[in-house]
DRENPA-3360 file (N, C-alpha, C; in nm, 2 decimals, always signed):
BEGIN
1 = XXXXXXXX = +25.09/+22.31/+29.47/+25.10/+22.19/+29.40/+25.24/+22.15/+29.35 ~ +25.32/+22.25/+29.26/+25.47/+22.22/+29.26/+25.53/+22.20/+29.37 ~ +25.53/+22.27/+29.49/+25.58/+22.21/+29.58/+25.60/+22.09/+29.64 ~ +25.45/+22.05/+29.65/+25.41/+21.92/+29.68/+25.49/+21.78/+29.60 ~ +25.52/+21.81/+29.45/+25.53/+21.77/+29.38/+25.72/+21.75/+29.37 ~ +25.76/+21.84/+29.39/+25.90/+21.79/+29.41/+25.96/+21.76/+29.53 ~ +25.84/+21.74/+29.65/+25.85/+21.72/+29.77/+25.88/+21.55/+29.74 ~ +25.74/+21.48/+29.66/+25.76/+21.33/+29.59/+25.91/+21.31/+29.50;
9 = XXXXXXXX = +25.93/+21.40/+29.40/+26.04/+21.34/+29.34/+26.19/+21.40/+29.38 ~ +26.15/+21.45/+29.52/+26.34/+21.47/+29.57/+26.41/+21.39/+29.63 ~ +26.54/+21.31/+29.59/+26.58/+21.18/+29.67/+26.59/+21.17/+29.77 ~ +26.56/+21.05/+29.84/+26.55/+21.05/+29.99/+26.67/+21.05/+30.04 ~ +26.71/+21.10/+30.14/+26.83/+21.11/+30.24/+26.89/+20.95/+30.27 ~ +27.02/+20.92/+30.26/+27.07/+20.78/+30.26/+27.00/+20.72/+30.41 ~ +26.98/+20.58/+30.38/+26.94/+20.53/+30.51/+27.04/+20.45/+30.56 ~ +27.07/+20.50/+30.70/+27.19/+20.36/+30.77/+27.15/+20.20/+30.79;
17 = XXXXXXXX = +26.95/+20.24/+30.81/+26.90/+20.13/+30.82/+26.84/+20.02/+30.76 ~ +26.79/+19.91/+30.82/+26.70/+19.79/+30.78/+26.62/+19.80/+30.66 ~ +26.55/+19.96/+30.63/+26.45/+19.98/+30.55/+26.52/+20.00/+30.44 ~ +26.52/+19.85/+30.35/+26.57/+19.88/+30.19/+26.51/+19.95/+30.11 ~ +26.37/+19.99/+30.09/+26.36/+20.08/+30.01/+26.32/+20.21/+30.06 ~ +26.41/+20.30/+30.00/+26.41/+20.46/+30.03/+26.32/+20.56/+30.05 ~ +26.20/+20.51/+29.95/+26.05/+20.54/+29.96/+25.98/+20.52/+30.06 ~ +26.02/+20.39/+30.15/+25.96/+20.35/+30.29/+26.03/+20.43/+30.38;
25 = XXXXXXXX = +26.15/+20.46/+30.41/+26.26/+20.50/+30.49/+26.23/+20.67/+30.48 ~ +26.22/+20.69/+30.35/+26.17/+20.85/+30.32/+25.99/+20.86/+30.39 ~ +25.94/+20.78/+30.39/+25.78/+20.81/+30.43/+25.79/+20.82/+30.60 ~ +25.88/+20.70/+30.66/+25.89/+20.73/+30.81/+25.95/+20.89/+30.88 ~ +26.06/+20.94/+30.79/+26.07/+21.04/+30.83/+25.95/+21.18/+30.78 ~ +25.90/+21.20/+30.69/+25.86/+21.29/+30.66/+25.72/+21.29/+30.76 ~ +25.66/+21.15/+30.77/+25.50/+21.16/+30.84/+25.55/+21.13/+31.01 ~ +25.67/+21.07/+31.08/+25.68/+21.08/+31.21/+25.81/+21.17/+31.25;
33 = XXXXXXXX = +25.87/+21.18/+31.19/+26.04/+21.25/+31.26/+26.07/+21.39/+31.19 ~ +26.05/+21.43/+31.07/+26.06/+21.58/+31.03/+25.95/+21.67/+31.08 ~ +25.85/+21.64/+31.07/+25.72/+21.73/+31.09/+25.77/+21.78/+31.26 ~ +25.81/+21.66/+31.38/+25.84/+21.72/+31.52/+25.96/+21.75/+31.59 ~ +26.05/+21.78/+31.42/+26.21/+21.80/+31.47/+26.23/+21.93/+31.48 ~ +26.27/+21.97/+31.61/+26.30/+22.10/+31.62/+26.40/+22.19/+31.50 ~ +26.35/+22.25/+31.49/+26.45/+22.36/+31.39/+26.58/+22.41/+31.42 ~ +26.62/+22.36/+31.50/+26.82/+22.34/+31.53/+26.83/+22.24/+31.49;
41 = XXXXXXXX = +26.81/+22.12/+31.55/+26.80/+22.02/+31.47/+26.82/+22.00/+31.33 ~ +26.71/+22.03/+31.25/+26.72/+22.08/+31.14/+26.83/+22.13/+31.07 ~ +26.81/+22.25/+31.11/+27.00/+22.31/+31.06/+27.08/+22.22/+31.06 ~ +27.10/+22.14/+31.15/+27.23/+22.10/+31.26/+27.22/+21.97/+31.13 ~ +27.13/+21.89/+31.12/+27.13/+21.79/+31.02/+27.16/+21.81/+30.90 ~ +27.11/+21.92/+30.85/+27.12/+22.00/+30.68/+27.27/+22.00/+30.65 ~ +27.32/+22.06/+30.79/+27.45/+22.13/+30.77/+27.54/+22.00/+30.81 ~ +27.56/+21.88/+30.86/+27.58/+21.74/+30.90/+27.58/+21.71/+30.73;
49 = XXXXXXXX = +27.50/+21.72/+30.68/+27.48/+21.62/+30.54/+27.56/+21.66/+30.42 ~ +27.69/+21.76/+30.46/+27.76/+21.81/+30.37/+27.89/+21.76/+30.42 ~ +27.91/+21.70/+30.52/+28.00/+21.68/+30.57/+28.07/+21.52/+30.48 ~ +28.17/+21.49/+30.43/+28.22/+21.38/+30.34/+28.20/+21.23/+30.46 ~ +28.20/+21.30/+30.63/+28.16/+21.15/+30.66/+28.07/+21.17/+30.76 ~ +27.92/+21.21/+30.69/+27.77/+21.26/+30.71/+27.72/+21.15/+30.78 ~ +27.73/+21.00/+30.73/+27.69/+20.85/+30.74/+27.73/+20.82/+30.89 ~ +27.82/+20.91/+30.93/+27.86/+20.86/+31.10/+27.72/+20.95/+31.21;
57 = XXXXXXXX = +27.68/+21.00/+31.18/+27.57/+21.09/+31.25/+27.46/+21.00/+31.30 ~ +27.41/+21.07/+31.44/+27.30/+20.95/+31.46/+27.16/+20.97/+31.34 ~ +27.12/+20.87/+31.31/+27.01/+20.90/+31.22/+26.89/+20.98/+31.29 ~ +26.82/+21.05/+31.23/+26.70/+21.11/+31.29/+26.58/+21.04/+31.37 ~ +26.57/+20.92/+31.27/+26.47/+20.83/+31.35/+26.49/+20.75/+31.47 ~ +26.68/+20.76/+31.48/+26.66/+20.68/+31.60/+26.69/+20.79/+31.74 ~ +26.71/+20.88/+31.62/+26.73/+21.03/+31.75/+26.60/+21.08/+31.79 ~ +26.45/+21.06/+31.71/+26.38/+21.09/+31.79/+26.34/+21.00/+31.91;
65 = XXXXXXXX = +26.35/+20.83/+31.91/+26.35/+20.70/+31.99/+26.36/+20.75/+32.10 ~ +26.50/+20.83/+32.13/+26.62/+20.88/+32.21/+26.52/+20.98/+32.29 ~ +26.46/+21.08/+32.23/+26.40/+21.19/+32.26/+26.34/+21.16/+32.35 ~ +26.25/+21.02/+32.31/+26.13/+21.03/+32.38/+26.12/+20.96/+32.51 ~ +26.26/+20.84/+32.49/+26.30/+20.80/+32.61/+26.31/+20.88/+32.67 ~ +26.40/+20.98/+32.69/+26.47/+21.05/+32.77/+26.32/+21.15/+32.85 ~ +26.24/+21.21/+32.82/+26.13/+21.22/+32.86/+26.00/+21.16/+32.91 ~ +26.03/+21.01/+32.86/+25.94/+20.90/+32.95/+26.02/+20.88/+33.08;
73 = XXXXXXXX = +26.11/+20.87/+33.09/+26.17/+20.87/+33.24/+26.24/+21.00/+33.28 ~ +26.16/+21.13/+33.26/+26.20/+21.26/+33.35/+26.34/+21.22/+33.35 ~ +26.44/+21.24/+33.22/+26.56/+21.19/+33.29/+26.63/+21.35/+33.26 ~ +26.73/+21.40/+33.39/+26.74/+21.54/+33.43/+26.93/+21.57/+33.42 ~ +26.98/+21.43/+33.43/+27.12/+21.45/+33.41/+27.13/+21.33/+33.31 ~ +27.24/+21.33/+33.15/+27.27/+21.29/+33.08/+27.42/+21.28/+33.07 ~ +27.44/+21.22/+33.03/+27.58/+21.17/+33.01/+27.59/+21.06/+32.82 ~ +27.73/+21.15/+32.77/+27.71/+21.13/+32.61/+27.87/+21.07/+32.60;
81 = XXXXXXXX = +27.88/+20.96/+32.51/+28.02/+20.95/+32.53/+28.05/+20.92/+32.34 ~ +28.10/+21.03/+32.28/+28.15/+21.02/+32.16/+28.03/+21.09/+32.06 ~ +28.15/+21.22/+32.00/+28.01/+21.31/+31.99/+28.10/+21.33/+31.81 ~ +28.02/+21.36/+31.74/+28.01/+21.38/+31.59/+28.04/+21.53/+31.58 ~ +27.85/+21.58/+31.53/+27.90/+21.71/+31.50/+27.75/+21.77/+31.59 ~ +27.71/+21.70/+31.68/+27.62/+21.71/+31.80/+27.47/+21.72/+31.78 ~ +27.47/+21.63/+31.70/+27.32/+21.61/+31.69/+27.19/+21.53/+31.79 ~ +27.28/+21.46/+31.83/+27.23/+21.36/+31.95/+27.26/+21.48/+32.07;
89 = XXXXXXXX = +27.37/+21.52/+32.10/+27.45/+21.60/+32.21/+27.30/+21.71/+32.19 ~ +27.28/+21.75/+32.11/+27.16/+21.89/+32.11/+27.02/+21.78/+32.10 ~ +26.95/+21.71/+32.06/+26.86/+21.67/+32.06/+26.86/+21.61/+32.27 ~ +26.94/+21.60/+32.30/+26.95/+21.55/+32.44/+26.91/+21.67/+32.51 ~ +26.92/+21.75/+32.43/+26.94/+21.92/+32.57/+26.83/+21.98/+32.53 ~ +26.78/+21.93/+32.40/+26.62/+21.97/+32.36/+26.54/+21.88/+32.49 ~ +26.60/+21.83/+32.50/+26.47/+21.69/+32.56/+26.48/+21.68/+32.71 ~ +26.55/+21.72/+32.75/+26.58/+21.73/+32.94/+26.49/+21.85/+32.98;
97 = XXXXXXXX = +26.47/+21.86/+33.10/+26.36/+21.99/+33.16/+26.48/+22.10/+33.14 ~ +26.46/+22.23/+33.15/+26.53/+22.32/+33.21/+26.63/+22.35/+33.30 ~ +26.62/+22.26/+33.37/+26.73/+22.24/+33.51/+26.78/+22.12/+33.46 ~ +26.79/+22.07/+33.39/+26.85/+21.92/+33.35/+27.01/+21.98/+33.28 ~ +27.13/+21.86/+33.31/+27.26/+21.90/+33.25/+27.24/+21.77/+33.18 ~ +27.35/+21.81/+33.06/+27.40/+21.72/+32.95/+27.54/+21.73/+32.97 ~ +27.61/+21.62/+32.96/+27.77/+21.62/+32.99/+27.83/+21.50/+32.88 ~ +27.93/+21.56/+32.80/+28.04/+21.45/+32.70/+28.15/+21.40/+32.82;
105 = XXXXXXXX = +28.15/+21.28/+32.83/+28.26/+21.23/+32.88/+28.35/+21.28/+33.01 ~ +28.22/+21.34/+33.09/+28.27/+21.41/+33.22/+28.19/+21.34/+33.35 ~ +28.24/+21.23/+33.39/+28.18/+21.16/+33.52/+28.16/+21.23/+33.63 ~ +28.04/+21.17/+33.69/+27.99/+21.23/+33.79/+27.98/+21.14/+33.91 ~ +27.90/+21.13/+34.03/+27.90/+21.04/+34.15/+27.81/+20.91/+34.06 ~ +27.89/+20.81/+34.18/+27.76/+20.67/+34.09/+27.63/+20.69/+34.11 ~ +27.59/+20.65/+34.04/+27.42/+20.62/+34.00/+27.38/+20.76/+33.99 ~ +27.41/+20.86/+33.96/+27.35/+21.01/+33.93/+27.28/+21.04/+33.82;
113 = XXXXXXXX = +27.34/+20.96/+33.70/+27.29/+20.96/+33.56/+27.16/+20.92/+33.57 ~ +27.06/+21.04/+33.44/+26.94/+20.91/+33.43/+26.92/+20.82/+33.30 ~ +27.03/+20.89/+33.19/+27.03/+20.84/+33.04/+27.17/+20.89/+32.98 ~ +27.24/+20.79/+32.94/+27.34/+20.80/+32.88/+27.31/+20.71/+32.73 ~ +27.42/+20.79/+32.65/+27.45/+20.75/+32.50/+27.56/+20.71/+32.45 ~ +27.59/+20.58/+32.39/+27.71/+20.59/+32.36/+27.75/+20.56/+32.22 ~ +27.83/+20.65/+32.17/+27.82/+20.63/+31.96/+27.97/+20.64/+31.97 ~ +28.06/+20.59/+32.03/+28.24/+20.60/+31.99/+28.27/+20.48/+31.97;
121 = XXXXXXXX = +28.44/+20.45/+31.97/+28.51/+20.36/+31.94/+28.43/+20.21/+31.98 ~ +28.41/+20.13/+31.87/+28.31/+20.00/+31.91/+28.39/+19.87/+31.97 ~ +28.56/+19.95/+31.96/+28.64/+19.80/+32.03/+28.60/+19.84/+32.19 ~ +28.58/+19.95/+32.20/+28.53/+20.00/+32.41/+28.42/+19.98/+32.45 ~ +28.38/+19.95/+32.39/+28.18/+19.96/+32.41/+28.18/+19.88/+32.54 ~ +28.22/+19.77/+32.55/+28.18/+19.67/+32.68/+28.26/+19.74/+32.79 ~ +28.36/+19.84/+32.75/+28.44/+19.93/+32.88/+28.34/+20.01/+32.93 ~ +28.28/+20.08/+32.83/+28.21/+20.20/+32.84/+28.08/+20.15/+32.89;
129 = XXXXXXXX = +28.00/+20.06/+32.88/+27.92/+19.98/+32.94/+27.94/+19.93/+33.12 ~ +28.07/+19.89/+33.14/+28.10/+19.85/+33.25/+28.11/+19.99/+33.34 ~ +28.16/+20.12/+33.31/+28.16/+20.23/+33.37/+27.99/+20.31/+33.39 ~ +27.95/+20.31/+33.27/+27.80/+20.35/+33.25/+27.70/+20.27/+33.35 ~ +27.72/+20.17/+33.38/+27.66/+20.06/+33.44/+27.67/+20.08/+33.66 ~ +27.77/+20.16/+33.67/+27.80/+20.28/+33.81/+27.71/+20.37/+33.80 ~ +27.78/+20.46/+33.65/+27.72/+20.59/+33.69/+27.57/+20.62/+33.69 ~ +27.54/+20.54/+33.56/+27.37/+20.52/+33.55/+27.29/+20.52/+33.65;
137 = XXXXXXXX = +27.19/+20.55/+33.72/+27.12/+20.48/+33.80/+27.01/+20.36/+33.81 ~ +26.99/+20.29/+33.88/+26.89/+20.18/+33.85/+26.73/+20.23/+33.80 ~ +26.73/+20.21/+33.69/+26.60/+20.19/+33.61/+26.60/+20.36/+33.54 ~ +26.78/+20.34/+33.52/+26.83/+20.47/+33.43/+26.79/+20.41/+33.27 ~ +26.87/+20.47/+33.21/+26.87/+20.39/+33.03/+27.01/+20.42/+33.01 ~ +27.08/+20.34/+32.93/+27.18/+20.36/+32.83/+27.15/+20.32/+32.69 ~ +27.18/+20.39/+32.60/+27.19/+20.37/+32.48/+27.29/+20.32/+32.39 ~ +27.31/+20.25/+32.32/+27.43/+20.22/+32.24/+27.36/+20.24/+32.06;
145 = XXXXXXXX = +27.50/+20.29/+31.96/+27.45/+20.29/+31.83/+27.52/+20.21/+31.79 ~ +27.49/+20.19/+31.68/+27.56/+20.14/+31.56/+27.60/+19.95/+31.64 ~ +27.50/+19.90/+31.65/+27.49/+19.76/+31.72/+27.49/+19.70/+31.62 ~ +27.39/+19.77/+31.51/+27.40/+19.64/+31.40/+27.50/+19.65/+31.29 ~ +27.61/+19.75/+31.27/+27.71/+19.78/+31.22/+27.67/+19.73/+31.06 ~ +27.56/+19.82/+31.02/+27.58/+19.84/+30.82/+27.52/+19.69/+30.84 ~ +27.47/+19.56/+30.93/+27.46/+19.47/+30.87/+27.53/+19.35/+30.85 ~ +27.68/+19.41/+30.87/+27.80/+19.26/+30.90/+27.76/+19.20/+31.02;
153 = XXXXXXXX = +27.67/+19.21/+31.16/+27.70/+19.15/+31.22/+27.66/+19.00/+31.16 ~ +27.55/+19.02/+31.02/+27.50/+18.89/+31.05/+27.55/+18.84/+30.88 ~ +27.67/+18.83/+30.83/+27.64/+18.81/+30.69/+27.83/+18.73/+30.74 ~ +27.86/+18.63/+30.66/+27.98/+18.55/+30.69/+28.12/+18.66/+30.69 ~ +28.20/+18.63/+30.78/+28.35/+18.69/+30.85/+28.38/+18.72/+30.72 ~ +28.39/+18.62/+30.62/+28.47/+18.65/+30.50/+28.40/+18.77/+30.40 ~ +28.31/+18.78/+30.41/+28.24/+18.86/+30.29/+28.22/+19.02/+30.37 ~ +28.29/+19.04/+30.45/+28.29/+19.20/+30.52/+28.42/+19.23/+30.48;
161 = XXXXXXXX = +28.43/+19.35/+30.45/+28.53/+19.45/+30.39/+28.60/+19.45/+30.49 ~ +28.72/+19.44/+30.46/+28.86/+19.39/+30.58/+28.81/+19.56/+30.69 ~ +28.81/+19.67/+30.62/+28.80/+19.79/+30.70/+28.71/+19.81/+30.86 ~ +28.58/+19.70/+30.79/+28.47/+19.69/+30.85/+28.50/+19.56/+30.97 ~ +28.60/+19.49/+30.96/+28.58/+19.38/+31.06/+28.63/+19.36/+31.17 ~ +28.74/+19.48/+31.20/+28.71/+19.48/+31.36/+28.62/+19.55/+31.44 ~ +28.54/+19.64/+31.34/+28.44/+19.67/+31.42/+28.29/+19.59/+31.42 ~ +28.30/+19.49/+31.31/+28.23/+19.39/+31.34/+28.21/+19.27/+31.41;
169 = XXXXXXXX = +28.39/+19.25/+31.41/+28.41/+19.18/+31.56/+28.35/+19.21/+31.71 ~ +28.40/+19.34/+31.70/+28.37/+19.43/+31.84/+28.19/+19.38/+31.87 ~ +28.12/+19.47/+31.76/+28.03/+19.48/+31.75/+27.90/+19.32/+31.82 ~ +27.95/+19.23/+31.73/+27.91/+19.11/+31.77/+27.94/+19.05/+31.88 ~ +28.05/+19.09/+31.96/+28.09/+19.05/+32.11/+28.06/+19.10/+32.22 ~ +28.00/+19.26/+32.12/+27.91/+19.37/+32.23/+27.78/+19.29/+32.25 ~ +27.72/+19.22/+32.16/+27.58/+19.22/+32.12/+27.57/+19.08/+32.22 ~ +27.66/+18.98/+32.23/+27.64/+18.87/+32.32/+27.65/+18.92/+32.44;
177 = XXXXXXXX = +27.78/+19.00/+32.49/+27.75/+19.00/+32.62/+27.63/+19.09/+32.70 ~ +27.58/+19.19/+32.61/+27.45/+19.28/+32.65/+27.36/+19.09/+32.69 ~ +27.37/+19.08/+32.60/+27.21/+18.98/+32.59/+27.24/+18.85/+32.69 ~ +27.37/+18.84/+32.76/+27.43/+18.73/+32.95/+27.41/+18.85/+33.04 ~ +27.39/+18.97/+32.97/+27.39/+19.07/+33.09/+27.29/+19.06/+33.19 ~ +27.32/+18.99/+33.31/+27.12/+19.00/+33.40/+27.11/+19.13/+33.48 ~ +27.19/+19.25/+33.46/+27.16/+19.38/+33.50/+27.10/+19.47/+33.42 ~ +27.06/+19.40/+33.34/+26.97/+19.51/+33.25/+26.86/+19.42/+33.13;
185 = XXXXXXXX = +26.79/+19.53/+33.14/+26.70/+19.46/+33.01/+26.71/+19.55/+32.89 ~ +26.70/+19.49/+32.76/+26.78/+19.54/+32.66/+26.63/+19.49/+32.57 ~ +26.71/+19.59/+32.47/+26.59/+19.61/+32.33/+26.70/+19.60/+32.20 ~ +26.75/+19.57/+32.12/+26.84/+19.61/+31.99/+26.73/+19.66/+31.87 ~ +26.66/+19.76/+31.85/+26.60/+19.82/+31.78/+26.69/+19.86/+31.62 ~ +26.61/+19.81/+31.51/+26.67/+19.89/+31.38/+26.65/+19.99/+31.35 ~ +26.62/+20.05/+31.46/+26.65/+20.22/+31.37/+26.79/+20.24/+31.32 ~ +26.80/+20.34/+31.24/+26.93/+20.38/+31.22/+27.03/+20.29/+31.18;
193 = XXXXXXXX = +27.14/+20.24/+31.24/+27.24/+20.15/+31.17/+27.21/+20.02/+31.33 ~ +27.09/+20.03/+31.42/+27.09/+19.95/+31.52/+27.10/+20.00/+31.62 ~ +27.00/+20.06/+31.71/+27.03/+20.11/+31.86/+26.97/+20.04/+31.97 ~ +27.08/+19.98/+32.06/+27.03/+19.92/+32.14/+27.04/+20.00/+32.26 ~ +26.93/+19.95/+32.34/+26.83/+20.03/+32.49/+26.85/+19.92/+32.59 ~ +26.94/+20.00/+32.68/+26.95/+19.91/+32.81/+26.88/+20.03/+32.92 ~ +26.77/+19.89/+33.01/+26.78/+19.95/+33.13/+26.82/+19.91/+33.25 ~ +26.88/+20.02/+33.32/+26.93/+19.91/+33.44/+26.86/+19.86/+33.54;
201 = XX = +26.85/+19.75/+33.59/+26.80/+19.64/+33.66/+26.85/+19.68/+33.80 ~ +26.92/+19.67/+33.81/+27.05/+19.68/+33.98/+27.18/+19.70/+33.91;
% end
């Protein structure tokens, strides 16, 4: 019963996402994404949340999204480009069969990939899109994070923190050309701080 009980009054873990209150944000993880997070994972996140810039990690709930993609399309070769402190990079290598490789930023032949990620510098994203968009294969996935960047994409130029606006720039110029892109069909999902899901088309 104590247990239980300071399980209710222990603060919830900061949220990157949409879900303003913490109570909601805290119920999605405990009843869908802690109960089936592997225990590296675990660690891997515990020990992430000491880190002074913890908030750059992919969030859990969009890391499980990721999981399950990656096993709805048997995908056996991955490709990751911009790695933290490898929580996505290990949750990927949880989620591939046995014989499946996971690779940071090490290209392979075109179209070999079956799922790629990408969480780095947000002024390259449309570079790293145009390269991903070879190596991927057709009716591969790519992933993109942090699309909805904290929320500036959608609140006036002037009222974002000078720090925040070229990557809000970036961010908003990623978000238009995904959506003229006729090679892929796309999802921008609020998990996390916004992950958007491309598949490729041709």
């Amino acid at each position: 019963m104590e247990e239980e009980s300071s399980k209710r009054t222990a603060p919830p873990p900061p949220s990157k996402g949409l879900l303003q209150t913490p109570e909601l944000y805290q119920y999605v993880l405990e009843t869908s994404v802690f109960p089936r997070e592997p225990q590296q994972l675990k660690e891997l996140r515990d020990l992430t949340a000491t880190h002074p810039r913890a908030m750059m990690a992919t969030a859990p709930d969009a890391a499980q999204l990721m999981g399950l993609l990656i096993k709805l399309i048997d995908a056996k070769k991955t490709i990751e480009v911009g790695v933290f402190t490898g929580y996505s990079l290990l949750l990927t290598a949880l989620s591939i069969p046995h014989d499946g490789k996971d690779f940071v930023r090490q290209e392979g032949n075109e179209g070999s990939y079956d799922f790629a990620y990408v969480d780095a510098d947000k002024v390259n994203y449309w570079n790293y899109h145009e390269r991903l968009m070879k190596l991927v294969r057709v009716g591969g996935i790519i992933a993109y994070d942090n699309t909805l960047w904290g929320g500036t994409v959608a609140i006036p130029p002037d009222s974002v923190a000078g720090s925040h606006r070229g990557g809000t720039e970036a961010t908003i110029q990623f978000n238009k050309s995904l959506a003229a892109d006729p090679r892929v069909d796309i999802s921008l999902t609020p998990l996390g701080d916004g992950i958007t899901i491309c598949r490729r088309i041709y």
